[in-house]
C-alpha positions in Angstrom: -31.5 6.2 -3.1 -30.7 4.7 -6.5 -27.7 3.1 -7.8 -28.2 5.7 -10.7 -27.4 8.4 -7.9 -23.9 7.5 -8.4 -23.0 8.0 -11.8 -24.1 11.9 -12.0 -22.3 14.6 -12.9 -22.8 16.1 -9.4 -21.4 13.3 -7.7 -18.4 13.4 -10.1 -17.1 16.2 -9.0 -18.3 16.0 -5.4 -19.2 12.7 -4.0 -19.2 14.0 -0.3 -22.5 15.0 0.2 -24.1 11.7 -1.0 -21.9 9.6 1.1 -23.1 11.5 4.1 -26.3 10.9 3.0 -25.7 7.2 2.4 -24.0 6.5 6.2 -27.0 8.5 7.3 -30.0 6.5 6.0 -28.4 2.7 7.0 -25.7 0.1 7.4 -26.9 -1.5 3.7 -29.0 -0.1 1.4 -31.3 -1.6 -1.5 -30.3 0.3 -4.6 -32.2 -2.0 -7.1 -33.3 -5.7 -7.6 -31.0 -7.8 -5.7 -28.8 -5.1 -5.2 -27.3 -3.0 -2.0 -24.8 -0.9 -1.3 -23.5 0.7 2.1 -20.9 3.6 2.9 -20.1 2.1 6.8 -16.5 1.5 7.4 -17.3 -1.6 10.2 -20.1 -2.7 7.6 -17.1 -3.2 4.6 -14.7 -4.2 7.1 -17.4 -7.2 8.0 -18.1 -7.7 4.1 -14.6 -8.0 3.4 -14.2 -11.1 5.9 -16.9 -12.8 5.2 -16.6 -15.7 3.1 -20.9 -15.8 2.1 -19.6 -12.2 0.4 -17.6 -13.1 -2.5 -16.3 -12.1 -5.9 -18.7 -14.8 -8.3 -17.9 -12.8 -11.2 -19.3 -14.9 -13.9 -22.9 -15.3 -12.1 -22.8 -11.7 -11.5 -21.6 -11.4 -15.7 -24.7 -13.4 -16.2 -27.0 -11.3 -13.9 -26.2 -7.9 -15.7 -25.7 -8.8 -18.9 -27.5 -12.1 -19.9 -26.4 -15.1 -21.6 -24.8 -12.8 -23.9 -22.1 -11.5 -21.3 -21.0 -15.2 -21.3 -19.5 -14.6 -24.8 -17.5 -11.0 -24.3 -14.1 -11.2 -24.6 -13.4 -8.3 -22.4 -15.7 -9.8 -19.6 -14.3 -13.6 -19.9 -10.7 -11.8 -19.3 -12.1 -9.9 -16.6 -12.7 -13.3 -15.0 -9.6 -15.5 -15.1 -8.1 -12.0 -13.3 -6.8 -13.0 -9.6 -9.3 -10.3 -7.8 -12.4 -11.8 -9.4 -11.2 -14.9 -8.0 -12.9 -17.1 -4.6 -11.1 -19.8 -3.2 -10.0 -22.6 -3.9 -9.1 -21.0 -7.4 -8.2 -17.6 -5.9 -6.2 -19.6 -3.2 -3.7 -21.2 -5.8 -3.4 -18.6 -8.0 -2.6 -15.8 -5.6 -0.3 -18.2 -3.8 1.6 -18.3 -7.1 1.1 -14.6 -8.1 2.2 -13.6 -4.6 5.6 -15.2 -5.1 6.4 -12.9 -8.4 4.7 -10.1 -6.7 6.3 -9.9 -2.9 8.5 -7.3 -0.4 11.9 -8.7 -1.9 10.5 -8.0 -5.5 9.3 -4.8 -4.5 11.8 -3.2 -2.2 14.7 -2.8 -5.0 12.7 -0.9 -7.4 12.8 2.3 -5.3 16.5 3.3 -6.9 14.8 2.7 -10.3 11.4 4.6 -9.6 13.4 7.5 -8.3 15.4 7.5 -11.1 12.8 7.2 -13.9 10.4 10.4 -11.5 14.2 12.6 -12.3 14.1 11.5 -16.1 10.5 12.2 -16.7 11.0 15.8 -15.0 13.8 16.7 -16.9 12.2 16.2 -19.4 9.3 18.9 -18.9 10.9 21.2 -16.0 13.5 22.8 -18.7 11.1 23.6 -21.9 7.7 23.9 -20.7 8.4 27.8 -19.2 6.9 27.2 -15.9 3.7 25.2 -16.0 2.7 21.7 -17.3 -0.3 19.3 -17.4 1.4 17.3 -14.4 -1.2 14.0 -15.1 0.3 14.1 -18.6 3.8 14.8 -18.2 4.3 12.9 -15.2 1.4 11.0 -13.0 0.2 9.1 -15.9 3.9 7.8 -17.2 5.6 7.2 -13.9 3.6 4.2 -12.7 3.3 2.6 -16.1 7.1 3.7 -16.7 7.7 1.0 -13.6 4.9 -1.5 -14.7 6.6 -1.7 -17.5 10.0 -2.1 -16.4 9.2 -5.1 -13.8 7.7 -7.1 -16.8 10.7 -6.1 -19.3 8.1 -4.4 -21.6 9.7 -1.5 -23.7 8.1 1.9 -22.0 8.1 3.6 -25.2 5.3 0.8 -26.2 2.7 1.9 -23.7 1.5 4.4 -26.0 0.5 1.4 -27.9 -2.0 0.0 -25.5 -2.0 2.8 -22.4 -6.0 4.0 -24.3 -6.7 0.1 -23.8 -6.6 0.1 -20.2 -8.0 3.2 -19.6 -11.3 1.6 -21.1 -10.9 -1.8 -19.3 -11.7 0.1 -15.9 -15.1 1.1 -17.1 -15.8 -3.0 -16.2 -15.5 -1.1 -12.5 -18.6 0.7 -13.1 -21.7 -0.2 -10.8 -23.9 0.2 -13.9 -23.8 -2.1 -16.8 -22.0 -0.4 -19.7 -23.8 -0.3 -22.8 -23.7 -1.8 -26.4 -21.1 0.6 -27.8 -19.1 1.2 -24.3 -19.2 -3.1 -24.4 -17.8 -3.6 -28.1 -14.7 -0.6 -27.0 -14.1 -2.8 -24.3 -14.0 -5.9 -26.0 -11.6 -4.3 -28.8 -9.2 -2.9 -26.3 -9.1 -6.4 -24.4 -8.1 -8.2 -27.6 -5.6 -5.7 -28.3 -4.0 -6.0 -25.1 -4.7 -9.7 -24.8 -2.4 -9.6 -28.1 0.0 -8.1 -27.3 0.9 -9.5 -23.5 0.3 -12.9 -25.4 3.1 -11.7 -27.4 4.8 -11.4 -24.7 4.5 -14.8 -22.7 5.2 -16.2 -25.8 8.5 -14.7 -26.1 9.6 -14.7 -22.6 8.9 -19.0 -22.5 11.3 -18.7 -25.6 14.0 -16.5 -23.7 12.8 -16.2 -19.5 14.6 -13.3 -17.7 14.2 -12.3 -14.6 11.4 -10.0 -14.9 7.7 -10.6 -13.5 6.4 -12.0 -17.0 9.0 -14.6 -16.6 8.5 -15.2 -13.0 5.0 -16.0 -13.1 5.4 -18.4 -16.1 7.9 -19.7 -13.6 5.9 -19.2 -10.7 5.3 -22.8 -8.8 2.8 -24.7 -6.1 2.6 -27.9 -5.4 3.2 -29.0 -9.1 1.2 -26.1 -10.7 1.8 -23.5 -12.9 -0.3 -20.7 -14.7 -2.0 -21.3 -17.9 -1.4 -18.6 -20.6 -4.5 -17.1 -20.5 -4.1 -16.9 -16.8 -0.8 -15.3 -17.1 -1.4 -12.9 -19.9 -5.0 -11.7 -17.7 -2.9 -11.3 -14.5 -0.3 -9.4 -16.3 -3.3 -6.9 -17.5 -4.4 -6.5 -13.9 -1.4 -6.1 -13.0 -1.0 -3.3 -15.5 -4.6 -2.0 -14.5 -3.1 -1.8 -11.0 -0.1 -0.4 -10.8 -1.1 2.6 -13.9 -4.2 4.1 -13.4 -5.2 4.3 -10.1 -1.6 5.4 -9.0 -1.4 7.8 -11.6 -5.1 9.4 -10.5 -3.7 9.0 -6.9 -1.0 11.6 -7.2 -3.0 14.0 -8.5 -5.9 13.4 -5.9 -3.0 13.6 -3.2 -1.5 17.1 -4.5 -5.1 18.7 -4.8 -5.9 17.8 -1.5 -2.3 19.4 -0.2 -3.2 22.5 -2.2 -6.3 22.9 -0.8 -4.7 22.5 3.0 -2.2 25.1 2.9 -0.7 24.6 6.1 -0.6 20.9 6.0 0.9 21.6 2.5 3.7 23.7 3.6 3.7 21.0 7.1 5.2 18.6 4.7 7.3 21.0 2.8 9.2 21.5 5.8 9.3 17.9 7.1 9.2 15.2 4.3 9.4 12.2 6.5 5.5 12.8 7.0 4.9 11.7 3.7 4.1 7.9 3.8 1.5 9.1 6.8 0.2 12.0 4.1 -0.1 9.8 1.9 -2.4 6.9 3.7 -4.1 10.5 5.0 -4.5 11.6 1.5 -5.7 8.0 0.5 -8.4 8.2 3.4 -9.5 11.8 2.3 -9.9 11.8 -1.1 -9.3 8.0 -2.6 -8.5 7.0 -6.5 -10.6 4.1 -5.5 -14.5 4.9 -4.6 -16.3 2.0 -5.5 -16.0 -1.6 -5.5 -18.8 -4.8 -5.1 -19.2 -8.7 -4.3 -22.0 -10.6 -4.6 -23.2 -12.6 -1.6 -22.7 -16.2 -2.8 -24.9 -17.8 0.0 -28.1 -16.2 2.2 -25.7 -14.2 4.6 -26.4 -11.5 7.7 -25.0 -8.2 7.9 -25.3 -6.0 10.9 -28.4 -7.1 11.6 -29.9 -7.0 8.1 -30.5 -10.1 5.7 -28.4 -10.3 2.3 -30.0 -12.9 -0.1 -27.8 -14.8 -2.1 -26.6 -13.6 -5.4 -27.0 -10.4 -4.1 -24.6 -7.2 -5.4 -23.4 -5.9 -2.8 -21.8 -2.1 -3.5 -19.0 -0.4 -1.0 -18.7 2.5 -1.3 -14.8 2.9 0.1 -14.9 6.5 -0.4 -17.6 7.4 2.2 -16.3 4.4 4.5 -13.4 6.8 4.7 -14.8 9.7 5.9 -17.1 7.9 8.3 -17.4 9.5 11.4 -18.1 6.4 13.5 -14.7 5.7 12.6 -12.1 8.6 12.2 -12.3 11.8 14.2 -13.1 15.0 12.3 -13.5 12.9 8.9 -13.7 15.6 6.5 -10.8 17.1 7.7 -7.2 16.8 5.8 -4.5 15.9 8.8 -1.6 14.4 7.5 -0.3 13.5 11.4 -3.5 11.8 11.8 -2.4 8.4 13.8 -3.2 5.5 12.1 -5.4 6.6 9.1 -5.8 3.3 7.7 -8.1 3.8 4.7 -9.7 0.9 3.4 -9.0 1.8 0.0 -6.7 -1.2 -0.5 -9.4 -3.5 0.6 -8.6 -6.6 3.3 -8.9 -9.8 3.7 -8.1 -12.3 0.6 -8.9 -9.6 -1.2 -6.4 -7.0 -0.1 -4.3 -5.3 -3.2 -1.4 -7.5 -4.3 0.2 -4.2 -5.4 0.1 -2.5 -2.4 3.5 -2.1 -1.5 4.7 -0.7 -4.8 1.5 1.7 -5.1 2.5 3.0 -1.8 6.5 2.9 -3.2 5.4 4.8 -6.6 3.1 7.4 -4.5 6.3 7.8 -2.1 8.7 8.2 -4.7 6.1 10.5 -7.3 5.7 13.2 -4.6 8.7 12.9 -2.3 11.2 13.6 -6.2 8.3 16.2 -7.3 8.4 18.2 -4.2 12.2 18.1 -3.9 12.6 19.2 -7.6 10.2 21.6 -7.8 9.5 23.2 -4.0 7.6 26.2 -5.3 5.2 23.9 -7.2 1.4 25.2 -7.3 -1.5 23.8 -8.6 -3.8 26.1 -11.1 -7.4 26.1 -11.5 -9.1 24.5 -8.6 -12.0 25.4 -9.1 -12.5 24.2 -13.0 -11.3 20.8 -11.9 -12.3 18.0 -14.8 -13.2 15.0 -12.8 -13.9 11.8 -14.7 -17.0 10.7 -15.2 -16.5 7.4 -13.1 -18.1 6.0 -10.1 -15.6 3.4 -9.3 -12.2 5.5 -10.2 -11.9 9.6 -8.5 -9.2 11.6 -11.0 -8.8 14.1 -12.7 -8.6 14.6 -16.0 -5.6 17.4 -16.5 -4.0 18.7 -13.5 -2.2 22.4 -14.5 1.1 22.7 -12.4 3.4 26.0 -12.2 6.6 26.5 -10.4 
């Protein structure tokens, strides 16, 4: 098996079959010099809280892309971001972050997702006759819609930079990107790194009470965030809460569509939802792919990771592993405890979690009350991106 297996156009649009085959042939896996990857929930469970497995993001800058990477303005940002972070530096500045970013900050924003989920349908539902590209119209601008509003940003600006972010998460990809796919990254870095700097600037001028402003606010033990920390953190933040959201409703629907009777299950009761979603999550994940590197010699089930080792998880085929969940590759939204690992664990568990799981509550449980007869088109021509690290689709046709 090859790292190179992952990035087909086979496993785009299916990568089931080569996660089975992954769980099958070992715990960990060498995929290329210094590099291994594994598919085993209790494997990434055990990677995830060990402290020898870490982010060292600039070593592992150095190790795919020379010297060179040192000077990228794309990968540099990359690295000041809080999930790229080991402690003590990751300690301090998520124990800021966290403060800006927690339950009570969270919890209101319900009323105001809701609200912007009615807006953005009445705005299709009455003139598009029936049918609509729902990732368009609706997945893609709800989650950046309430990004946008927590840091004060205008929502009509996102056009501006929405391209941007799309590009940054080809940094996800296990392979190094190339030349040109590089220099597009870099440009749409410095755009965004513009702009959010914009923004810092102006909210130290005038602070509100949005999250820009909190985290220039944002205190511990006599520290604050620099600017560049700020204006990277407010781009993963973005990266967070927008794509992988957005990709996640239309994962979730495709996999309802393709379960009729679950489908109609939670038609008739929608207080399964938060359970359908974490089920839906498990099934069929936004997020396949992430990677540390081991930052000393380290053990794993038995099997010897040298330091400065990548180390690949492959969180999609952790959550169908049999060893794990009964009847894996089956869609069961009353499943107890699903408990993907999709949000990761230990110090690096999502800081967004709460309002991912708020925005995928609020996208479907709106959606499903507005439109009841709603029916997805085309299955079977499905565009999936080409992405190892991020599952979506590329235009999701809707009817009601």
């Amino acid at each position: 098996m090859k790292l190179a297996d992952f990035a087909t156009p086979e496993f785009f649009a299916d990568p089931y079959p080569l996660y089975e085959r992954l769980r099958n042939e070992g715990p960990l896996l060498t995929v290329g010099p210094k590099k291994m990857i594994t598919g085993r929930y209790g494997v990434i469970e055990e990677l995830f809280l060990n402290r020898q497995i870490g982010r060292n993001y600039l070593p592992s800058v150095r190790a795919r892309y020379g010297e060179e990477g040192l000077r990228q303005p794309a990968l540099l940002g990359f690295s000041r971001m809080l999930s790229q972070l080991n402690p003590p530096a990751h300690t301090h500045l998520r124990g800021l972050t966290i403060k800006a970013f927690n339950a009570r900050q969270i919890g209101p924003l319900r009323d105001t997702a809701q609200a912007m989920a009615h807006r953005l349908i009445d705005s299709f539902a009455p003139r598009s006759h029936g049918t609509v590209d729902l990732i368009a119209a609706y997945a893609q601008p709800l989650p950046i819609a309430i990004i946008s509003g927590m840091m004060d940003v205008p929502f009509e600006h996102s056009s501006h930079f929405s391209a941007a972010l799309k590009q940054m998460f080809r940094l996800l990809e296990p392979m190094p990107l190339d030349s040109e796919e590089l220099a597009k990254t870099n440009d749409a870095y410095l755009l965004l790194a513009r702009y959010f700097g914009e923004v810092v600037d102006a909210r130290r001028k005038r602070p509100g009470t949005d999250l820009v402003s909190l985290l220039i606010s944002a205190e511990e033990n006599g520290e604050t965030l620099t600017h560049d920390e700020i204006v990277a953190n407010v781009i993963m933040l973005y990266l967070g809460g927008h794509e992988t959201t957005a990709n996640m409703i239309g994962n979730t629907l495709i996999a309802l569509q393709r379960h009729p009777q679950q489908f109609d299950a939670l038609k008739s009761d929608p207080a399964k939802l938060p359970n359908a979603i974490l089920e839906c999550l498990r099934y069929d994940g936004s997020v396949q792919l992430t990677a540390r590197m081991a930052r000393a010699d380290t053990e794993i089930n038995g099997i010897r990771i040298p330091r400065d080792t990548h180390v690949f998880m492959a969180l999609g085929a952790a959550n169908r592993d049999p060893d794990k969940f009964y009847k894996p590759d089956q869609l069961d939204i009353e499943r107890e405890s699903p408990r993907p690992l999709t949000f990761g664990a230990g110090i690096h568990h999502c800081l967004g979690y709460r309002l991912a799981l708020l925005e995928l509550e609020v996208a479907l449980g709106v959606l499903l009350s507005r439109l009841p007869s709603l029916a997805l088109t085309g299955l079977e021509d499905l565009r999936w991106l080409p992405t190892s690290a991020i599952r979506g689709v590329e235009q999701l046709i809707v009817r009601w």
